[in-house]
SEKE-53350 format. One record per residue (C-alpha): residue number from 1; residue in three letters; z, x, y. Coordinates in nm, 3 decimals. Example, Ala and Ser with C-alpha at 12.3 -4.5 7.8 and 13.67 -1.06 7.14 Angstrom:
REM SEKE-53350
(1 "ALA" (0.780 1.230 -0.450)),
(2 "SER" (0.714 1.367 -0.106)),
This chain:
REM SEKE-53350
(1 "UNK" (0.000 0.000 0.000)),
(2 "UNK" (0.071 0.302 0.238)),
(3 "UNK" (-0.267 0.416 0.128)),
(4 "UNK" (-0.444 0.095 0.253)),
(5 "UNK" (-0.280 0.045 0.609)),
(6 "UNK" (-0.311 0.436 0.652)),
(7 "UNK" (-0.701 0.342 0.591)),
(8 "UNK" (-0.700 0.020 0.803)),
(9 "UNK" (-0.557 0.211 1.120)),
(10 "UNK" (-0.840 0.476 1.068)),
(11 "UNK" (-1.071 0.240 1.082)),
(12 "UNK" (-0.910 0.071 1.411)),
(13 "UNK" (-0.852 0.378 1.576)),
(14 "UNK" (-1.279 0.490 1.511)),
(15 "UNK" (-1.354 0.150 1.668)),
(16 "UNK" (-1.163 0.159 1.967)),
(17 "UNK" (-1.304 0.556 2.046)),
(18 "UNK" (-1.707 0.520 1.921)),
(19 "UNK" (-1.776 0.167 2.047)),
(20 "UNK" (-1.644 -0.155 2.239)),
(21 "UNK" (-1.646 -0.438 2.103)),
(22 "UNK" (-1.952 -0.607 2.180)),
(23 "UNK" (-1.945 -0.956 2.409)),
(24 "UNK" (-1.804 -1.263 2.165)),
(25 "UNK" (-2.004 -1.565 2.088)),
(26 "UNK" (-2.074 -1.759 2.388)),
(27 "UNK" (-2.019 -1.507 2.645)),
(28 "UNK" (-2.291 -1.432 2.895)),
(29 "UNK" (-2.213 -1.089 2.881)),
(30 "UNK" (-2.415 -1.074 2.567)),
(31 "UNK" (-2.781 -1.129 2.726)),
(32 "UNK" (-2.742 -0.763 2.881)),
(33 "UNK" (-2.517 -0.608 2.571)),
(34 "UNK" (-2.621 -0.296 2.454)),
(35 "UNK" (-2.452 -0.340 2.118)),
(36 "UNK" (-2.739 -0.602 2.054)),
(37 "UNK" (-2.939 -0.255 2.008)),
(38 "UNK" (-2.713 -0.115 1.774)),
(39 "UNK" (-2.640 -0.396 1.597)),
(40 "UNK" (-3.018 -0.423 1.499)),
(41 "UNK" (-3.052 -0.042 1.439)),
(42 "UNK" (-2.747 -0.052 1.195)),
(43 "UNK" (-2.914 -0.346 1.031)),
(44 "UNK" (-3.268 -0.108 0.964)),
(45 "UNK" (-3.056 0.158 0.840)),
(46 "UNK" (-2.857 -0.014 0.594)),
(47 "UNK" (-3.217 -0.199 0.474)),
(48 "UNK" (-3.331 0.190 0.463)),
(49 "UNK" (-3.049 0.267 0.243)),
(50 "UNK" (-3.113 -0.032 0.047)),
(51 "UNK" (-3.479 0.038 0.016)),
(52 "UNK" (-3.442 0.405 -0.053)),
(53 "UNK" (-3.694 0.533 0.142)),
(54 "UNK" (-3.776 0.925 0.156)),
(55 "UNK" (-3.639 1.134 0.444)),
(56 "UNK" (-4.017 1.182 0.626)),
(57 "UNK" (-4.056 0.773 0.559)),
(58 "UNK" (-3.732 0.686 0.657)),
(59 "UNK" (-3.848 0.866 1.035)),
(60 "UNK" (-4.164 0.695 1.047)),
(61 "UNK" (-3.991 0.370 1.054)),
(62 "UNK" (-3.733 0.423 1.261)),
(63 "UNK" (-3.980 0.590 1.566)),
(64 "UNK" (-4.206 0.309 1.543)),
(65 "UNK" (-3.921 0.061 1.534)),
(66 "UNK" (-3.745 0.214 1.807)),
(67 "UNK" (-4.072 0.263 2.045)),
(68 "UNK" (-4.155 -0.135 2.039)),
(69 "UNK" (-3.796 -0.173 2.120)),
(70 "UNK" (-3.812 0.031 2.452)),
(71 "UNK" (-4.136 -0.054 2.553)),
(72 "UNK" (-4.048 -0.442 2.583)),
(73 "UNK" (-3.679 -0.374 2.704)),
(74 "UNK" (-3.806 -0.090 2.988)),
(75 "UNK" (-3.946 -0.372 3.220)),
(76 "UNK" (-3.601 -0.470 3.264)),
(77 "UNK" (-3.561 -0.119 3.494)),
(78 "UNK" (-3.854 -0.056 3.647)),
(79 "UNK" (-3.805 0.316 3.718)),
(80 "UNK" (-3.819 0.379 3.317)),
(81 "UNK" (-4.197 0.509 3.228)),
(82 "UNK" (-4.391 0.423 2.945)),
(83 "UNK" (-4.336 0.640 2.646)),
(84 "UNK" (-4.655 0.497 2.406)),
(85 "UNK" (-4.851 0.585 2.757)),
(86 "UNK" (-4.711 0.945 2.702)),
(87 "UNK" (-4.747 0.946 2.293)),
(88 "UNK" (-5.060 0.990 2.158)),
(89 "UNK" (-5.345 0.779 2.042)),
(90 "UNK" (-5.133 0.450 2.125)),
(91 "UNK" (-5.298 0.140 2.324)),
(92 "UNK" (-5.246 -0.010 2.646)),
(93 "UNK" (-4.872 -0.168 2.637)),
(94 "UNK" (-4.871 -0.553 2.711)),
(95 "UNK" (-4.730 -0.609 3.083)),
(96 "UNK" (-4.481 -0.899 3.148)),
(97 "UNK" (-4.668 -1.221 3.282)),
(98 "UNK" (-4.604 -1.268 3.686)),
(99 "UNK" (-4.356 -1.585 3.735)),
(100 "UNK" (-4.185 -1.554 3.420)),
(101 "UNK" (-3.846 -1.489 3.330)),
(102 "UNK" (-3.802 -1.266 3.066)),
(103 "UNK" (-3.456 -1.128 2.877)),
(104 "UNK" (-3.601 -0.801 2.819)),
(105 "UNK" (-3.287 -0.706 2.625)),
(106 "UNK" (-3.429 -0.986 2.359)),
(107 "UNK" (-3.765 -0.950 2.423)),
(108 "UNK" (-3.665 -0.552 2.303)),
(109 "UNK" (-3.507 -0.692 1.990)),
(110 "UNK" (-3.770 -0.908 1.866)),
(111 "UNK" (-4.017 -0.589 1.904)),
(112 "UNK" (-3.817 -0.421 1.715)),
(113 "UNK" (-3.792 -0.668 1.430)),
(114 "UNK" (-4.203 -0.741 1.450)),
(115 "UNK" (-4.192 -0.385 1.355)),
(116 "UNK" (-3.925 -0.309 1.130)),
(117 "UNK" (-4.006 -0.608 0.904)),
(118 "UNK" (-4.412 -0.463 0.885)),
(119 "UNK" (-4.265 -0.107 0.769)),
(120 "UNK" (-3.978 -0.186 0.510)),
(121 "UNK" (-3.936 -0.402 0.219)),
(122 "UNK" (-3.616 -0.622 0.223)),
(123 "UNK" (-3.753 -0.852 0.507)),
(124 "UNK" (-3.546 -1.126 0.405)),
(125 "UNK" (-3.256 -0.909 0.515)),
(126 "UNK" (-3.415 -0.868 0.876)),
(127 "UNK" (-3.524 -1.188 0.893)),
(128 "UNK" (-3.170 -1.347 0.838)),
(129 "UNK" (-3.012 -1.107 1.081)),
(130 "UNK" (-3.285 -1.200 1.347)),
(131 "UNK" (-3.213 -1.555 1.335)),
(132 "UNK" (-2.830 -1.516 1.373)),
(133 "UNK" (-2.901 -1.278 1.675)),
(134 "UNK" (-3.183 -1.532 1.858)),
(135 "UNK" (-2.826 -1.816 1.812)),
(136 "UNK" (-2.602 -1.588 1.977)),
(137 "UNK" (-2.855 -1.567 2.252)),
(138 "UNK" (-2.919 -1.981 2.286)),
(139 "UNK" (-2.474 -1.928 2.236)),
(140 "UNK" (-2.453 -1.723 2.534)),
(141 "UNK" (-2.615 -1.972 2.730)),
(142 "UNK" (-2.998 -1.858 2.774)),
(143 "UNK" (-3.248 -2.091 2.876)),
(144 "UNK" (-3.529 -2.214 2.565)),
(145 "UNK" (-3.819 -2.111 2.805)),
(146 "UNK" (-3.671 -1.775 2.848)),
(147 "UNK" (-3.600 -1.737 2.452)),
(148 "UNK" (-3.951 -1.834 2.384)),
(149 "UNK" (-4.114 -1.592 2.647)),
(150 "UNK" (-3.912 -1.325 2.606)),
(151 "UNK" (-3.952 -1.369 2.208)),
(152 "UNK" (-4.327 -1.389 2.261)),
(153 "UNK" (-4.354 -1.068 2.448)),
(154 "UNK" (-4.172 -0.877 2.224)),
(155 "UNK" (-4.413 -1.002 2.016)),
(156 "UNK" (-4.725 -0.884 2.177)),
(157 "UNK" (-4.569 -0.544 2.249)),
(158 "UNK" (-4.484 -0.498 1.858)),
(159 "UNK" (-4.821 -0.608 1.770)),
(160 "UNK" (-4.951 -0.311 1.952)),
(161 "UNK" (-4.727 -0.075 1.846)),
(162 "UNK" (-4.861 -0.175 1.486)),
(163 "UNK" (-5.198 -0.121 1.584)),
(164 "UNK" (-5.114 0.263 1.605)),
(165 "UNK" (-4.906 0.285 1.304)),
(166 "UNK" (-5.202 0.163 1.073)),
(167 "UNK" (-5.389 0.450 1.215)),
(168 "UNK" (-5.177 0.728 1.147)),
(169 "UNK" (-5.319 0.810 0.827)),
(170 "UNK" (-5.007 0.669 0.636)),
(171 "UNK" (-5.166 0.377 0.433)),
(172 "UNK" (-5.447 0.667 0.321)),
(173 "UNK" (-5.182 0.943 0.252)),
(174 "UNK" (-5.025 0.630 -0.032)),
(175 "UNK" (-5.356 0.671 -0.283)),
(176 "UNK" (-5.422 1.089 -0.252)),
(177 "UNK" (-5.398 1.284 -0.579)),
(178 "UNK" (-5.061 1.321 -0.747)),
(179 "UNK" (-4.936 1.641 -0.647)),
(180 "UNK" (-4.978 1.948 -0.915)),
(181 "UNK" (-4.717 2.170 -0.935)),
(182 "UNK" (-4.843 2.513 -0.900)),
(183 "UNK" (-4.776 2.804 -1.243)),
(184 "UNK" (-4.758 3.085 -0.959)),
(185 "UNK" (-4.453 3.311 -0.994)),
(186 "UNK" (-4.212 3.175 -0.726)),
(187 "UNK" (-4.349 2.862 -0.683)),
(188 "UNK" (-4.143 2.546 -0.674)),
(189 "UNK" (-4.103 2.388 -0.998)),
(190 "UNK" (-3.924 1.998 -1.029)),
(191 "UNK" (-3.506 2.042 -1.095)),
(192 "UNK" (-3.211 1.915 -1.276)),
(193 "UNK" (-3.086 1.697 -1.320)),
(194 "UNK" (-3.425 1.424 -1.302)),
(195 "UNK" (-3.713 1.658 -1.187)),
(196 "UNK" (-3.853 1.402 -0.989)),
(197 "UNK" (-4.183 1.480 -0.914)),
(198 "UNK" (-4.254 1.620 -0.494)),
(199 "UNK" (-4.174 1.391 -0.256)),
(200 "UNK" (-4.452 1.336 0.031)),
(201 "UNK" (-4.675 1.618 -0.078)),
(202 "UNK" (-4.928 1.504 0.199)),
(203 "UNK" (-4.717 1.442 0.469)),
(204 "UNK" (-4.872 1.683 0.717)),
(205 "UNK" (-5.147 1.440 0.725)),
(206 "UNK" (-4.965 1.174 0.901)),
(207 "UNK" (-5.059 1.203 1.307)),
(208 "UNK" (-4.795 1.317 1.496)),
(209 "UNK" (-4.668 1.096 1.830)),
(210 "UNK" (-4.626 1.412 2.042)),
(211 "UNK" (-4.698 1.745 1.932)),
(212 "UNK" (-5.068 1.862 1.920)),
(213 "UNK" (-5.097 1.895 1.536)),
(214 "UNK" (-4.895 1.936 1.251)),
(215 "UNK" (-4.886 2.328 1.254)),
(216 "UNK" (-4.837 2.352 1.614)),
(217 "UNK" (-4.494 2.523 1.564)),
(218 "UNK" (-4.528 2.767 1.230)),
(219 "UNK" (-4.194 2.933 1.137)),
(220 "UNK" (-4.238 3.298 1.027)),
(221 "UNK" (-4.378 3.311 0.637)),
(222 "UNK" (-4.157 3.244 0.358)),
(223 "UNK" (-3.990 3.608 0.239)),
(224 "UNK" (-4.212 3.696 -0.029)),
(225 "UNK" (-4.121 3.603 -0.403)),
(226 "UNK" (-3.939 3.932 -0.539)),
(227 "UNK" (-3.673 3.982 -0.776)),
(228 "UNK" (-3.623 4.364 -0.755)),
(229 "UNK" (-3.241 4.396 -0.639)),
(230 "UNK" (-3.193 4.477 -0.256)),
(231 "UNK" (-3.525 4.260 -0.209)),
(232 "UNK" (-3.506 4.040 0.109)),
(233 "UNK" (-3.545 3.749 -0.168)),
(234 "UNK" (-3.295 3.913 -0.395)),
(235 "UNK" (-3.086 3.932 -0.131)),
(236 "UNK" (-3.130 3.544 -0.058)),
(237 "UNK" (-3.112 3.476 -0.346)),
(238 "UNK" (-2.758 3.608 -0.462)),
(239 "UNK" (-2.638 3.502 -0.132)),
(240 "UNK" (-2.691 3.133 -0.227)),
(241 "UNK" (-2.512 3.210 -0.599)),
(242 "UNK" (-2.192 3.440 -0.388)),
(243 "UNK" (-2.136 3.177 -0.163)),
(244 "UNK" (-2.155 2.882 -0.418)),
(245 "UNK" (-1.951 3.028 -0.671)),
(246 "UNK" (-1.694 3.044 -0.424)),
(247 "UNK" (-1.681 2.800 -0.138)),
(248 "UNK" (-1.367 2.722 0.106)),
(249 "UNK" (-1.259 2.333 0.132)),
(250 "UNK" (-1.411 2.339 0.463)),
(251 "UNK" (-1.772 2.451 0.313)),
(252 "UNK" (-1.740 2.193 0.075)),
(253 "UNK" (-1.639 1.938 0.312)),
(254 "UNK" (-1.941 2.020 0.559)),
(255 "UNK" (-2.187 2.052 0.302)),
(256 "UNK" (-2.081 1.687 0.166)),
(257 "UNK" (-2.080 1.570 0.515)),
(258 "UNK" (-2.418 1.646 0.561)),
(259 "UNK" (-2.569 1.557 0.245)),
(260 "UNK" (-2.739 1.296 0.353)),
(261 "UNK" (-2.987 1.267 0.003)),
(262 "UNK" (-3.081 0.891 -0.005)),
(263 "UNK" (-3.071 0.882 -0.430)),
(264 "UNK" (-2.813 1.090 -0.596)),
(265 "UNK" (-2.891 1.038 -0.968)),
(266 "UNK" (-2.489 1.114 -1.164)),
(267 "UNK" (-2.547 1.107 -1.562)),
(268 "UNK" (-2.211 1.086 -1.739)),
(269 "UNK" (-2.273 1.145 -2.163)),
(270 "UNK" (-2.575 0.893 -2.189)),
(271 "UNK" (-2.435 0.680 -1.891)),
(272 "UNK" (-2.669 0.736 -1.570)),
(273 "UNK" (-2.592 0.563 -1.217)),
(274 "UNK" (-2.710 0.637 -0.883)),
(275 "UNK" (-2.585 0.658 -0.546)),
(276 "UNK" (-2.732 0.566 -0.187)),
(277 "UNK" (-2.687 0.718 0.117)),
(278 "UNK" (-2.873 0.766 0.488)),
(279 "UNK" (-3.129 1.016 0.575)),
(280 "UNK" (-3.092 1.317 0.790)),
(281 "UNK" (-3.334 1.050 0.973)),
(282 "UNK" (-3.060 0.794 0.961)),
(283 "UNK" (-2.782 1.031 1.061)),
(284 "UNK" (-2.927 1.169 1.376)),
(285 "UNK" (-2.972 0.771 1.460)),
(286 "UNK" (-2.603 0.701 1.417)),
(287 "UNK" (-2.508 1.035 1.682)),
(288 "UNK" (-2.795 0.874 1.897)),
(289 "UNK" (-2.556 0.577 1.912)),
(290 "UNK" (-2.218 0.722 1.941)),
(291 "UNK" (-2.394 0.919 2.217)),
(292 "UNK" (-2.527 0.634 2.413)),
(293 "UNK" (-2.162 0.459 2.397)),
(294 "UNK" (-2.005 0.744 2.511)),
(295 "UNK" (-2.193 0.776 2.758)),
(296 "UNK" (-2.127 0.368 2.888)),
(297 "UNK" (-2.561 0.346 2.855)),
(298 "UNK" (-2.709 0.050 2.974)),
(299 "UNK" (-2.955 -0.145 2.704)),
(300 "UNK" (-3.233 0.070 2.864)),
(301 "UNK" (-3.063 0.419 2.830)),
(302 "UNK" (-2.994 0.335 2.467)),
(303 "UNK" (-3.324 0.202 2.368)),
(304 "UNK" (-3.499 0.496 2.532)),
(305 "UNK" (-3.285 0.769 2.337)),
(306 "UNK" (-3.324 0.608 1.990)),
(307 "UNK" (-3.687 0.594 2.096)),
(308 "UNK" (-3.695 0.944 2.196)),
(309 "UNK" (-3.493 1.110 1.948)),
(310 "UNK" (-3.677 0.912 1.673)),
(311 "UNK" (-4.029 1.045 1.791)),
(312 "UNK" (-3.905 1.358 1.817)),
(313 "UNK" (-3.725 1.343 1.389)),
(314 "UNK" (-4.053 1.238 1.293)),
(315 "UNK" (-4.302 1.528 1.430)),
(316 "UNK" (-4.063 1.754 1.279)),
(317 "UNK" (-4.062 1.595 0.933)),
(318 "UNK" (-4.413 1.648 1.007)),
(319 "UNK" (-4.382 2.000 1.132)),
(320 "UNK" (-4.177 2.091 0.836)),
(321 "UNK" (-4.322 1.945 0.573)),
(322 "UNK" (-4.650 2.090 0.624)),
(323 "UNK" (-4.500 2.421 0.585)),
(324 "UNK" (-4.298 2.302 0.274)),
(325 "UNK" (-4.645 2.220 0.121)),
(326 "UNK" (-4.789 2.530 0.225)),
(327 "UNK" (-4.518 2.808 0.122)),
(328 "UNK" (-4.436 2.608 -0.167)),
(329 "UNK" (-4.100 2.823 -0.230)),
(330 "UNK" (-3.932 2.784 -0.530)),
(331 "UNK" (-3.548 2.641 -0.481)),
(332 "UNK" (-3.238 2.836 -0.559)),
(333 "UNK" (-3.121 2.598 -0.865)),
(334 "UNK" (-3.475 2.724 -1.064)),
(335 "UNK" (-3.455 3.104 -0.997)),
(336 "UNK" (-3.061 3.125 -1.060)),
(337 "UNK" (-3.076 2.956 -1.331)),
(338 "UNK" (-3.358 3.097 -1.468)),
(339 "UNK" (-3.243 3.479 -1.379)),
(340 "UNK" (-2.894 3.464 -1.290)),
(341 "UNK" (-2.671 3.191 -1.459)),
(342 "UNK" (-2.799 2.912 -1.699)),
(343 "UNK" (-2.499 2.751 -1.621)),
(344 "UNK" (-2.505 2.721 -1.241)),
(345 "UNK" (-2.516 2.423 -1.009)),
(346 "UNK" (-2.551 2.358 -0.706)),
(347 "UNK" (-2.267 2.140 -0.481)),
(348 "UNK" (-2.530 1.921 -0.400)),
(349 "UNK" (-2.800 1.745 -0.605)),
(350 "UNK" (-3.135 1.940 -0.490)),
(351 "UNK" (-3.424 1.722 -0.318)),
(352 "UNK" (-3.762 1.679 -0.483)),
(353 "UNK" (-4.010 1.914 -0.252)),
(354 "UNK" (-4.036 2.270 -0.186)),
(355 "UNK" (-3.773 2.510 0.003)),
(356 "UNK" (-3.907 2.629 0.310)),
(357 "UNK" (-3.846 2.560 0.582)),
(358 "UNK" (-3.500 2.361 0.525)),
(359 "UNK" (-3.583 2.000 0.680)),
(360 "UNK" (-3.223 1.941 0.794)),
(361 "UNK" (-3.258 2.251 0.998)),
(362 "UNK" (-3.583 2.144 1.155)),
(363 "UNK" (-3.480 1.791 1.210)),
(364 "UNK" (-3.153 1.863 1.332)),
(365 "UNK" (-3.222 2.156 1.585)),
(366 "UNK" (-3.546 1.941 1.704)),
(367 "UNK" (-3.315 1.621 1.774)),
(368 "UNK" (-3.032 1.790 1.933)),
(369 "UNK" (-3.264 1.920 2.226)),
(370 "UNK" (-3.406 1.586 2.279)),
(371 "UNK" (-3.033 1.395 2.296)),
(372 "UNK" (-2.911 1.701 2.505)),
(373 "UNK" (-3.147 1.640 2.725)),
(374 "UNK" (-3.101 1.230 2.810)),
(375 "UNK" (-2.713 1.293 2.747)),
(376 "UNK" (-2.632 1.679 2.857)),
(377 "UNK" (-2.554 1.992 2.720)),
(378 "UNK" (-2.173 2.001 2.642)),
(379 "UNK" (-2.099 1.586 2.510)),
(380 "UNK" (-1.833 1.660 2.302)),
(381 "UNK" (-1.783 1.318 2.028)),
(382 "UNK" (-1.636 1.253 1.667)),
(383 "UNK" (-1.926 1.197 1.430)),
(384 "UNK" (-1.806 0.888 1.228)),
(385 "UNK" (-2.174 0.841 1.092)),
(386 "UNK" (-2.059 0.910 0.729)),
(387 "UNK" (-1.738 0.734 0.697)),
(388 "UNK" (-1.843 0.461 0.526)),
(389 "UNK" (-2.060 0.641 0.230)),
(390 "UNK" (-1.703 0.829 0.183)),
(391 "UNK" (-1.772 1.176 0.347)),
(392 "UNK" (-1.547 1.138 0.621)),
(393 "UNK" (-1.572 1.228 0.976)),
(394 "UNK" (-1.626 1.594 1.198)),
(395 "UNK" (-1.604 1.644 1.533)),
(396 "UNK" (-1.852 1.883 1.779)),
(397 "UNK" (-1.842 2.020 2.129)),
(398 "UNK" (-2.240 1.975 2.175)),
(399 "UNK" (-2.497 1.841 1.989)),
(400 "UNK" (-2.663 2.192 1.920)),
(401 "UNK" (-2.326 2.272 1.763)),
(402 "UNK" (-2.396 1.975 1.496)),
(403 "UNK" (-2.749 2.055 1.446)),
(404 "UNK" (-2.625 2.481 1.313)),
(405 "UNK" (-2.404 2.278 1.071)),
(406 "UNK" (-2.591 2.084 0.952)),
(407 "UNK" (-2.852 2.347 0.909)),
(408 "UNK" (-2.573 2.616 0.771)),
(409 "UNK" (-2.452 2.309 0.554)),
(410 "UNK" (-2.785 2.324 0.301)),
(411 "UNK" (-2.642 2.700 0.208)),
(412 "UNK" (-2.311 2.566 0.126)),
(413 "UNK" (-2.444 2.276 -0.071)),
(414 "UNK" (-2.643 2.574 -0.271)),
(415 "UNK" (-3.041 2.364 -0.150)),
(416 "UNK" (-3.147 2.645 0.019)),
(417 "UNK" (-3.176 3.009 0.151)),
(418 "UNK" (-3.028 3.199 0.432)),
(419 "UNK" (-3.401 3.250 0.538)),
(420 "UNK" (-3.500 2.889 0.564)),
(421 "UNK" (-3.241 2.790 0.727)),
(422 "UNK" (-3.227 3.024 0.992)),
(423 "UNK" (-3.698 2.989 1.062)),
(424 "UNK" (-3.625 2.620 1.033)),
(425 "UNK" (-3.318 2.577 1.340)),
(426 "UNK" (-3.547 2.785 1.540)),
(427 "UNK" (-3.908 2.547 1.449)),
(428 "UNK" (-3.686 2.239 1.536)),
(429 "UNK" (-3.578 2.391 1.829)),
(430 "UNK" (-3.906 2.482 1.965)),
(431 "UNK" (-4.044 2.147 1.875)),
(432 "UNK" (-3.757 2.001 2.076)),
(433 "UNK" (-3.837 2.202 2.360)),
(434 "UNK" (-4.199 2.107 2.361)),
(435 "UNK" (-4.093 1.767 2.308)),
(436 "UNK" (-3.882 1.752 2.631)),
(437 "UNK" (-4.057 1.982 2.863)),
(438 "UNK" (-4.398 1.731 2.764)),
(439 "UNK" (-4.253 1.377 2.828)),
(440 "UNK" (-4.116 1.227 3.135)),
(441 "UNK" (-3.759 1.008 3.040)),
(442 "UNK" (-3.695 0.906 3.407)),
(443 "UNK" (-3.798 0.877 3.723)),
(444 "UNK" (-3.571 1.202 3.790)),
(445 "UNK" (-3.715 1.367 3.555)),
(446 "UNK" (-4.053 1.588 3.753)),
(447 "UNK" (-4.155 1.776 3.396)),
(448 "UNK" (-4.533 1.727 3.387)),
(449 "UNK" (-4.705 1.418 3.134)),
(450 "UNK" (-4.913 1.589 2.888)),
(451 "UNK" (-5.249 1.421 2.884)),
(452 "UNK" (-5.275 1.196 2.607)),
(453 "UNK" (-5.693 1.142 2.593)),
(454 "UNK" (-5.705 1.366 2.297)),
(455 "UNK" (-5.793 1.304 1.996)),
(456 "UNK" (-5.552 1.231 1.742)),
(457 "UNK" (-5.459 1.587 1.575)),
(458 "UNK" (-5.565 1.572 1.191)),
(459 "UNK" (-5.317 1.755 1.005)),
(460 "UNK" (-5.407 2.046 0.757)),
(461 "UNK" (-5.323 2.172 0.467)),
């Protein structure tokens, strides 16, 4: 019993310091609520979660998702620019009709749902939650004409969000040749305990929403495959089985923390059961949100960052996983176990695609320079992301700080090398610096508008 109420109060206590309590049923205050945003972005990621959709996937729906949002809730501050104007290869946005009245706030949150519900599969789930979120609007007192045009615009600019997505080679990439795992000596090779085959072995083709092309920012090669002792590889190599073979309780806690593997297979005798968790996608999401409440944003603010920050996680799946499919290194688990110890494991369950570069590095180091840019460089906050898939809670001074653990955290968890770790922080980070210095936020914000009359970059292999 002292167990449970020591539990409860946690739970209190994270409510009252990473969110307010959003506006009750029948309060006006709800037709400008920011939490309407969140709500609806908690709602995708637990369908994500449900759905089990791949890291690179899981990003593609969320920036999508997240770009009809803002670009029907901008119009509600006028000084916020376009961002599908800055993006590339995206139409015209619909405008709001002269005389009349529009809640952009819900005309934001049915864009988002035209959206999400096109790009996942438990719609029935989004469609439920939509309907209880249009009541507490009609609740809170808002007129049916303003419901119906608001709904109706959000409409329109979803619709044209869609038109982009269903050219960005995705729908093609679905019927390309099963991926061949390569016989070359250092090569990756499928791993315990499933050896799923690769995940997204053509993701590279997808068209990126900002940067010029998929290989735009190459990390340094891959260390070349060599098992000769005192070898850069070697040397990788061991470092991975030293530091796993004896890890502090903080390692272990920080590699669990950032985990973040949506479909953890656990076989027990003949008994197999799987678990589900978020993306490194769907964790960068949930800082986007503590972030935004911290900083008291406005539904605006907030649906530009999760906008912003979502773009930003998918170029750099892209960025990364065209180097994954190019480098094609082999992961620790095959080589130790295959030259070292029979008997090893790793903390955490390896992913199903190649080693280099690690994505969580890329992601991570790519997303933190786009949130410390809309929210600043030193926003110290409690992550509480992963409390309720049991891993707890970690506090950071900046969001760079989060994005070197999480990128240090794939060593702990025994996924990857020193090597890809280290190339990948610094590819996210230059992607996040392109990302930034390229698109205008705010009308404070003087960094010059790339053109966007380019063709849509084809990605390579």
């Amino acid at each position: 019993m002292k167990r449970y109420y020591t539990r409860l109060l946690m739970v209190i206590l994270l409510c009252n310091a990473g969110c307010r309590q959003p506006a009750p049923r029948g309060d006006p205050a709800l037709l400008q609520d920011p939490e309407v945003l969140h709500w609806s972005m908690k709602r995708l990621t637990d369908v994500m979660v449900y759905d089990i959709f791949s890291p690179p996937v899981a990003s593609r729906i969320y920036a999508y998702s997240s770009l009809a949002m803002y670009e029907a809730a901008r119009f509600a501050e006028p000084q916020y620019p376009s961002l599908a104007a800055q993006f590339r290869d995206f139409p015209s946005m619909p405008q709001p009709e002269k005389g009349r009245s529009y809640n952009f706030l819900l005309a934001g949150a049915r864009a988002f749902q035209v959206v999400a519900q096109q790009v996942t599969f438990s719609t029935d789930t989004l469609k439920v939650f939509e309907q209880r979120l249009y009541a507490r609007f009609r609740d809170a007192g808002l007129a049916e004409e303003v419901i119906r045009s608001s709904l109706a615009f959000g409409e329109a600019v979803g619709a044209k969000v869609l038109e982009r997505a269903n050219k960005d080679n995705y729908r093609e990439s679905r019927g390309y040749p099963r991926y061949t795992v390569s016989r070359e000596k250092g090569s990756w090779q499928p791993t315990p305990p499933d050896y799923m085959d690769a995940i997204e072995p053509y993701w590279q083709t997808i068209h990126p929403l900002i940067i010029d092309s998929c290989n735009q920012f190459r990390p340094p090669p891959a260390l070349s495959f060599d098992l000769r002792p005192g070898s850069p590889f070697y040397r990788d190599m061991m470092e991975v089985y030293d530091t796993c073979t004896r890890l502090t309780p903080e390692q272990q806690a920080i590699a669990s923390f950032w985990d973040c593997n949506p479909f953890v297979m656990h076989h027990t005798g003949h008994a197999m059961f799987a678990t589900k968790k978020i993306t490194p996608g769907g964790h960068w999401m949930g800082i986007t949100a503590i972030a935004s409440r911290l900083a008291g944003a406005g539904y605006v603010r907030t649906a530009q960052a999760y906008a912003l920050a979502s773009a930003t996680l998918l170029d750099a799946f892209i960025s990364c996983w065209d180097e994954k499919y190019r480098s094609h290194v082999i992961r620790p688990q095959t080589i130790i176990n295959r030259e070292i110890d029979p008997a090893w494991e790793p903390l955490l369950q390896t992913p199903p695609f190649p080693e280099y570069t690690s994505g969580h590095s890329v992601v991570s180091g790519a997303t933190a320079v786009t949130l410390t840019r809309l929210f600043g460089d030193q926003v110290a906050f409690t992550d509480t992301t992963e409390v309720e898939y049991g891993a707890g809670q970690r506090s950071y001074t900046s969001f760079r700080q989060a994005a070197e653990e999480a990128a240090i955290s794939r060593l702990y968890g025994g996924i990857h090398y020193r090597s890809a770790i280290e190339h990948g922080l610094q590819q996210g980070v230059r992607l996040g610096a392109f990302v930034v210095q390229e698109i205008r936020v705010d009308t404070g914000n003087t960094a010059p508008m790339a053109a966007r009359s380019r063709p849509v970059a084809q990605g390579t292999r």
